[in-house]
C-alpha positions as CSV (number, residue, x, y, z in Angstrom):
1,X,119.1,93.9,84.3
2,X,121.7,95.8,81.9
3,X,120.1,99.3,81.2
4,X,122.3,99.4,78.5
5,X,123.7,102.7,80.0
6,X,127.4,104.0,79.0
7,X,130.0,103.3,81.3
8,X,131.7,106.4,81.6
9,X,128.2,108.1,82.2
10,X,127.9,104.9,85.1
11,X,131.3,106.0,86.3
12,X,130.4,110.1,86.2
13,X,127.0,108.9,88.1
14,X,128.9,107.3,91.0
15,X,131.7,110.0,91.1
16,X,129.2,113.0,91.4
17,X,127.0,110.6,94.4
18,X,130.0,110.0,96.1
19,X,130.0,106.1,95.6
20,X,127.0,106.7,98.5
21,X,123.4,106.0,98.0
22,X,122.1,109.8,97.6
23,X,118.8,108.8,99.8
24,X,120.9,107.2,102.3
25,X,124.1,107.8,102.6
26,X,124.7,103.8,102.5
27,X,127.5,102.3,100.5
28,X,126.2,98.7,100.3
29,X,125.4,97.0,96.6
30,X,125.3,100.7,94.9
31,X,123.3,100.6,91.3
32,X,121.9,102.9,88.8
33,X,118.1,104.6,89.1
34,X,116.4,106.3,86.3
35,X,114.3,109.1,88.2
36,X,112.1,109.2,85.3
37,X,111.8,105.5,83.9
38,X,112.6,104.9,80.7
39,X,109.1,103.9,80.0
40,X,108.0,107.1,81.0
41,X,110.5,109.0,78.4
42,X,113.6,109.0,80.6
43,X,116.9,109.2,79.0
44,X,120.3,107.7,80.2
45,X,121.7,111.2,81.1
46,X,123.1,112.2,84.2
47,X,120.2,114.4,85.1
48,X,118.3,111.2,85.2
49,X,120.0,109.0,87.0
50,X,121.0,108.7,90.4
51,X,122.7,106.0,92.7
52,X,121.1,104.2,95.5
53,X,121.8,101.2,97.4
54,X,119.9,97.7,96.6
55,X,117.4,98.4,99.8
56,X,116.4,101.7,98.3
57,X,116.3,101.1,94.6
58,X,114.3,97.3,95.4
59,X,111.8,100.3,97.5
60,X,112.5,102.7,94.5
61,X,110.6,100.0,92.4
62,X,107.6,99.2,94.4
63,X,109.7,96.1,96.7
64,X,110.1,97.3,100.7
65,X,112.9,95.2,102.3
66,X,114.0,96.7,105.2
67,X,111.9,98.3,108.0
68,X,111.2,101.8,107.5
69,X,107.7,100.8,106.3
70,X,106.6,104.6,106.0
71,X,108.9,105.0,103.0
72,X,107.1,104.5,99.5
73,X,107.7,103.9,96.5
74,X,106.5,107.3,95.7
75,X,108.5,108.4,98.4
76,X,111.5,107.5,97.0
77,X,110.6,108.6,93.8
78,X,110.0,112.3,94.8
79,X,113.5,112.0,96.6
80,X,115.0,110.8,93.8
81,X,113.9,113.4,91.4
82,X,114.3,116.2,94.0
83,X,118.1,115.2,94.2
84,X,118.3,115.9,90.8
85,X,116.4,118.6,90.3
86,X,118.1,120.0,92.6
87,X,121.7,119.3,91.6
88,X,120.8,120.2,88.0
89,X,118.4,123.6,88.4
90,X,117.7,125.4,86.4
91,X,118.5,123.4,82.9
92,X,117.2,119.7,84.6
93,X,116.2,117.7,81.9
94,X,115.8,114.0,82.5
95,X,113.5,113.2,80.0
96,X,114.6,111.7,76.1
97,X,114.0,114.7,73.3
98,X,111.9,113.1,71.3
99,X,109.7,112.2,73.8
100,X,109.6,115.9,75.4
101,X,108.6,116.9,71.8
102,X,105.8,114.8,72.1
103,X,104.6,115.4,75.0
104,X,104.7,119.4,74.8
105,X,103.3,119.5,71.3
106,X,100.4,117.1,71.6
107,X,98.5,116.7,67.9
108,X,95.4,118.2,68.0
């Protein structure tokens, strides 16, 4: 799947992650996560995206295929978002503008 996403913002991704998985360290079949889907009103920012290997972006998205079985998806998730909001605190920001608008500024 082609998330469309710049790439010299792929390129300053794997740069500031080292060209390592951020969860683990691996170098094996590295690819591009969006913390905060797109679905969900992420953007294609570096505060939003993150590399992992194949194993932990297939866990990332709900598929387990190796054997740490105690991982979940939601486990990943919140390691994923804590890596950035980590890296980026205080001004972390993953999510699209229009979107955050929305989202703080409910109609009534």
């Amino acid at each position: 799947m082609n998330a469309n996403i710049p790439n010299e913002t792929r390129r300053a991704v794997y740069k500031r992650d080292h060209y390592r998985c951020a969860l683990c360290d691996s170098t094996d079949g590295i690819q591009i996560h969006h913390a905060v889907h797109r679905g969900q009103g992420g953007n294609d920012t570096m505060h939003n995206l993150i590399t992992l290997c194949w194993r932990c972006h297939a866990q990332a998205h709900g598929t387990p295929v190796f054997d740490h079985s105690e991982l979940t998806e939601a486990d990943i998730s919140l390691a994923c978002v804590e890596y950035l909001a980590d890296y980026y605190a205080p001004e972390w920001m993953p999510y699209r503008p229009d979107w955050w608008y929305r989202y703080t500024h409910p109609v009534r």
